[in-house]
C-alpha positions as CSV (number, residue, x, y, z in Angstrom):
1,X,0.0,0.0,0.0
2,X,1.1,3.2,-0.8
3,X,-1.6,5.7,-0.4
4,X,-4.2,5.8,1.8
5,X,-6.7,8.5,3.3
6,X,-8.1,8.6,6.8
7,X,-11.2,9.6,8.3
8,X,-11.0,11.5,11.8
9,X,-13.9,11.7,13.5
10,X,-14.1,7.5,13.4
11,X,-13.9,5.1,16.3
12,X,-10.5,3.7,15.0
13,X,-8.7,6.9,14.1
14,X,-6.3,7.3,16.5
15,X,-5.1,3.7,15.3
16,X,-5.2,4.6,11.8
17,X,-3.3,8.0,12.4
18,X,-0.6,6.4,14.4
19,X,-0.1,3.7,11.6
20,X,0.4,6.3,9.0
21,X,2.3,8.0,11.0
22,X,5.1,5.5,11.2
23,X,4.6,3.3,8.0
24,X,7.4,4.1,5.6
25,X,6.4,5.2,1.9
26,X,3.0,5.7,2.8
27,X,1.2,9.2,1.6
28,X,-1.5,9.7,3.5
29,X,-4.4,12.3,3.6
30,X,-7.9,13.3,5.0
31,X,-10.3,11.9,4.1
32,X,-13.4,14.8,4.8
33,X,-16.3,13.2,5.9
34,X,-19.9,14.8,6.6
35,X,-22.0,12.0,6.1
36,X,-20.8,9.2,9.0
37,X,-20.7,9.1,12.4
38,X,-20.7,12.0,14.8
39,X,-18.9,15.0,13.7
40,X,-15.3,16.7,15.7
41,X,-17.0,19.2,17.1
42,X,-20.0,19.8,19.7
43,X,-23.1,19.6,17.9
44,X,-23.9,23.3,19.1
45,X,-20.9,24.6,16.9
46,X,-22.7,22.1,14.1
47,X,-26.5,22.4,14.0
48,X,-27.0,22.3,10.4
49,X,-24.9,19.1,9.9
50,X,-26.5,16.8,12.3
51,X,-30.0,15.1,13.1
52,X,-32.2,14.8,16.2
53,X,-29.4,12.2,17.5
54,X,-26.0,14.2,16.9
55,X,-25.6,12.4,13.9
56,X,-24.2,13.3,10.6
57,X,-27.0,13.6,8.1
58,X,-27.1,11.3,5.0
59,X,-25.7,12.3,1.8
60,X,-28.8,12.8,-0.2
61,X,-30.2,14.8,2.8
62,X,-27.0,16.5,3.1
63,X,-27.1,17.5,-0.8
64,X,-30.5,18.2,-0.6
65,X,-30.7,21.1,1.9
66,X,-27.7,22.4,0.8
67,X,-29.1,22.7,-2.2
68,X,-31.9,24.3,-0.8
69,X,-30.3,26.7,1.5
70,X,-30.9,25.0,4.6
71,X,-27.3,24.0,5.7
72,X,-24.7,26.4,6.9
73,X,-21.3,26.5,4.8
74,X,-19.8,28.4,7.8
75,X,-20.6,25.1,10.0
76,X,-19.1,23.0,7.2
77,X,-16.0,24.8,7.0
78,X,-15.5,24.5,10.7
79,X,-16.0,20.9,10.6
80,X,-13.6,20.1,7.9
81,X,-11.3,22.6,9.5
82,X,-11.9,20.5,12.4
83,X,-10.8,17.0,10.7
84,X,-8.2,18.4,9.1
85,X,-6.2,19.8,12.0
86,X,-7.1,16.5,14.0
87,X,-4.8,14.8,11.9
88,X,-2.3,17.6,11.9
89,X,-1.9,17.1,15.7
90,X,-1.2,13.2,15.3
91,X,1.9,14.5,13.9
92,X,0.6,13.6,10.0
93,X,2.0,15.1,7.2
94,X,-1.5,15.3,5.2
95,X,-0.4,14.3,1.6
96,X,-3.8,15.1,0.2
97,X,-7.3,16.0,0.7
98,X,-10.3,13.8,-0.7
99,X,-14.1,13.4,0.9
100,X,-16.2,10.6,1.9
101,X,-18.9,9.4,-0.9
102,X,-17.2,12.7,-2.9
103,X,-19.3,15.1,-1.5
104,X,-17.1,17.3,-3.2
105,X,-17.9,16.7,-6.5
106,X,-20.4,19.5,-5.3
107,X,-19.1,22.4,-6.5
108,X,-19.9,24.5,-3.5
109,X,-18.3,22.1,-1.5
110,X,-15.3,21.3,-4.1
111,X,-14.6,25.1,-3.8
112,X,-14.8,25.0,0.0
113,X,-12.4,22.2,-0.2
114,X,-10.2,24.0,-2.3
115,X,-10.0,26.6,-0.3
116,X,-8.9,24.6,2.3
117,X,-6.6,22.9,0.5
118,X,-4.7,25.8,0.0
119,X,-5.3,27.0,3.5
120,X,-3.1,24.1,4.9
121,X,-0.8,24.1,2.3
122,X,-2.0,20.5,0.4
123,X,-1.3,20.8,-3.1
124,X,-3.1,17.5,-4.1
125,X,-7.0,16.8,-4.0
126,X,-8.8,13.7,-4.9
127,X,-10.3,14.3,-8.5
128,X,-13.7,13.9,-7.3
129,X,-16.4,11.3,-9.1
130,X,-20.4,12.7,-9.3
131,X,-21.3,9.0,-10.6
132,X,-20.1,7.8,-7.0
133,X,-23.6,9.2,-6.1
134,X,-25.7,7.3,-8.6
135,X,-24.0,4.8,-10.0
136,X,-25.8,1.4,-9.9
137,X,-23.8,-1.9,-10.5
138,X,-24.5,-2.6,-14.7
139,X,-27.4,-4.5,-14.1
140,X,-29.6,-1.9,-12.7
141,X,-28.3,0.7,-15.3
142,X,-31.5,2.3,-16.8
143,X,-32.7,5.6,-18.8
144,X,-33.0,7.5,-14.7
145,X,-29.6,7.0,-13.9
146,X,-28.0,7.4,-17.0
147,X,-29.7,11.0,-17.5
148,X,-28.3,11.5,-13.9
149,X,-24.9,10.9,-14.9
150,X,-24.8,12.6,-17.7
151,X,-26.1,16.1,-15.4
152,X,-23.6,14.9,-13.5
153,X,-20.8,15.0,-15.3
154,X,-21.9,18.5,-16.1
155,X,-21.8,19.4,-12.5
156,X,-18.0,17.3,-12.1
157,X,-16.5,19.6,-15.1
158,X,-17.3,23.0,-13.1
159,X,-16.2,21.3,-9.7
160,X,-12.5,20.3,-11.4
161,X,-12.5,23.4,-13.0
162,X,-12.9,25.8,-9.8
163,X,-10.1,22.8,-8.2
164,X,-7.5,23.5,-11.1
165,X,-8.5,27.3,-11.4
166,X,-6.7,27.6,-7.6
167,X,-4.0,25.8,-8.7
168,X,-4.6,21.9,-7.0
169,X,-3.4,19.2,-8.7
170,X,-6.1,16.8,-9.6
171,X,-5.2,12.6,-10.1
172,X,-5.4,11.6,-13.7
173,X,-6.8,10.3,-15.5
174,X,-9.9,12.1,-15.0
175,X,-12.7,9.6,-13.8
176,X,-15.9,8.6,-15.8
177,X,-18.2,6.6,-15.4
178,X,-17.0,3.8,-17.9
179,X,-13.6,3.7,-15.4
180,X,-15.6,3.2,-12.1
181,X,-16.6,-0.1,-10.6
182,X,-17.2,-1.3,-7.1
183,X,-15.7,-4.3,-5.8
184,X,-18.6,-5.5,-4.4
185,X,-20.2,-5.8,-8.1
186,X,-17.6,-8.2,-8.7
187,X,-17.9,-10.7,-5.7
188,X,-21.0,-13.0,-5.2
189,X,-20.8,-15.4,-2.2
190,X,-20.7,-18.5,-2.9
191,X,-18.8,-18.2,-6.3
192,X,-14.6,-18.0,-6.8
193,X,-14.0,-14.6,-5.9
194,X,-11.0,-15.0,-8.4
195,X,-13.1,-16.1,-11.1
196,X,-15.7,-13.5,-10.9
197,X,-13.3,-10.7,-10.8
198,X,-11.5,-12.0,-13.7
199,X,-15.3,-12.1,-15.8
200,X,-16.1,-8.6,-14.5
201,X,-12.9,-6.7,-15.3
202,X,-13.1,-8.5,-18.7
203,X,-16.7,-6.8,-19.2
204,X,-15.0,-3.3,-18.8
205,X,-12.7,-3.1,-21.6
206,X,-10.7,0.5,-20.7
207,X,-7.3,1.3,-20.5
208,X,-7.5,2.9,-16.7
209,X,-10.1,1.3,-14.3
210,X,-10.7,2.1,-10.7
211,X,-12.2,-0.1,-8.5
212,X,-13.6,1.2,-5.3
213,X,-13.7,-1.8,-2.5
214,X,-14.4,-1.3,1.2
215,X,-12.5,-4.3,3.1
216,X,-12.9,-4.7,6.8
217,X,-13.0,-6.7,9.9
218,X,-16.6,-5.9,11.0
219,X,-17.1,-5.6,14.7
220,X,-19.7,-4.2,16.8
221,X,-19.5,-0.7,15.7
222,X,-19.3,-0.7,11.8
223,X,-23.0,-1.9,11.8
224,X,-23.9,1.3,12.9
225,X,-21.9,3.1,11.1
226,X,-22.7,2.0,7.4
227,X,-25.6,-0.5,5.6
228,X,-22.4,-2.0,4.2
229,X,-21.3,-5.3,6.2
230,X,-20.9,-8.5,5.8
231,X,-19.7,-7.8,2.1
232,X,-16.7,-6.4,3.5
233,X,-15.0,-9.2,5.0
234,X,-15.1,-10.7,1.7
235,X,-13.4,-8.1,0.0
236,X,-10.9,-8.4,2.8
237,X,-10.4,-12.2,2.4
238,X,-10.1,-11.8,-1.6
239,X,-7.7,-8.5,-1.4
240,X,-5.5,-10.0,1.0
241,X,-5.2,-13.7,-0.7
242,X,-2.8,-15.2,-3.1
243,X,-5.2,-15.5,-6.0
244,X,-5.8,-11.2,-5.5
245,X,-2.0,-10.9,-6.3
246,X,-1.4,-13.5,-8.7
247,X,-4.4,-11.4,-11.4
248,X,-2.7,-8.1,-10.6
249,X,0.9,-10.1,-12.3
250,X,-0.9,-11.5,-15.3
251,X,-2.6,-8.1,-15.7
């Protein structure tokens, strides 16, 4: 591993802070997050960002009162502010900035984390992906969801525009929604994991893929943190196995 990106308002951050701290040829950066868990600061500071339970709100609840005025960008800023200089203190030398779900595909909130970017002096932001929000696996891909990437990619362009226009570097290449896939599409209990990656990276035939997975050893808390479970220790088994690295030598 040679990147990774941390959330720091999670159960396990400390851990995950003092690991990239001390792993050698690691870059690591924030990961901005205002859609899980409970955010840095006291929900007084926060109102806007949280529900009856202190929570952070969902993402389509998120985008939608943003979009409709109803959430502060002043809060938001403090938040992220908040995450950011939490992993300053662990002694981290943020690499880059990115955001959970790629809320900043936004561009209100790609701006915002522009500006913070160069506020800390982090010269590298996580191109952001709009299909992250509405992309289905291929086989629920229908006439909704494809006109809602296509707005979408409308919306991306101006977010990586305002981005480049304050002088971040972006990753190439530049995402779409033909290089995007979930590891979880590819994985089917019960079947050989190896085998039914191999089919589903066949089906995609581009020179640059990324594949978003989501391993983990579930405990007692990640139930209440995400709808995503069980699938996750399966991504964990397949990732870390032989089989995982002998495909990546033959690709």
């Amino acid at each position: 591993m040679s990147s990774a990106s941390i959330m720091s308002n999670m159960p396990w951050s400390a851990d995950a802070l003092a690991y990239a701290r001390n792993a050698e040829n690691l870059q690591a950066g924030a990961h901005l997050n205002l859609t899980t868990g409970r955010p840095l600061l006291p929900v007084e500071e926060v109102p806007s960002l949280v529900n009856e339970n202190g929570e952070f709100l969902k993402l389509a609840v998120l985008l939608r009162r943003l979009l409709a005025g109803r959430i502060s960008r002043d809060e938001i800023r403090l938040e992220l502010q908040a995450q950011i200089e939490a992993c300053l203190d662990s002694s981290l030398a943020i690499h880059h900035l990115d955001s959970h779900m790629h809320f900043h595909a936004m561009p209100p909130l790609g701006r915002l984390v522009a500006d913070l970017a160069l506020q800390y002096e982090v010269g590298i932001v996580r191109n952001p992906d709009f299909s992250a929000f509405v992309m289905p696996p291929p086989s629920e891909i229908g006439p909704v969801r494809t006109a809602l990437q296509k707005a979408g990619a409308k919306v991306l362009i101006s977010t990586q525009r305002a981005l480049i226009g304050r002088n971040i570097v972006l990753n190439d290449p530049l995402p779409t929604a033909r290089q995007l896939i979930y590891l979880r599409w590819c994985l089917e209990p019960g079947d050989d994991p190896a085998e039914t990656f191999r089919r589903c990276l066949c089906d995609w035939q581009v020179d640059n893929l990324e594949i978003i997975a989501h391993p983990a050893v579930v405990d007692d808390v990640l139930p209440s943190l995400s709808a995503y479970v069980q699938g996750r220790e399966l991504e964990l088994e397949f990732l870390a196995g032989d089989e995982f690295r002998q495909l990546l030598e033959e690709l």
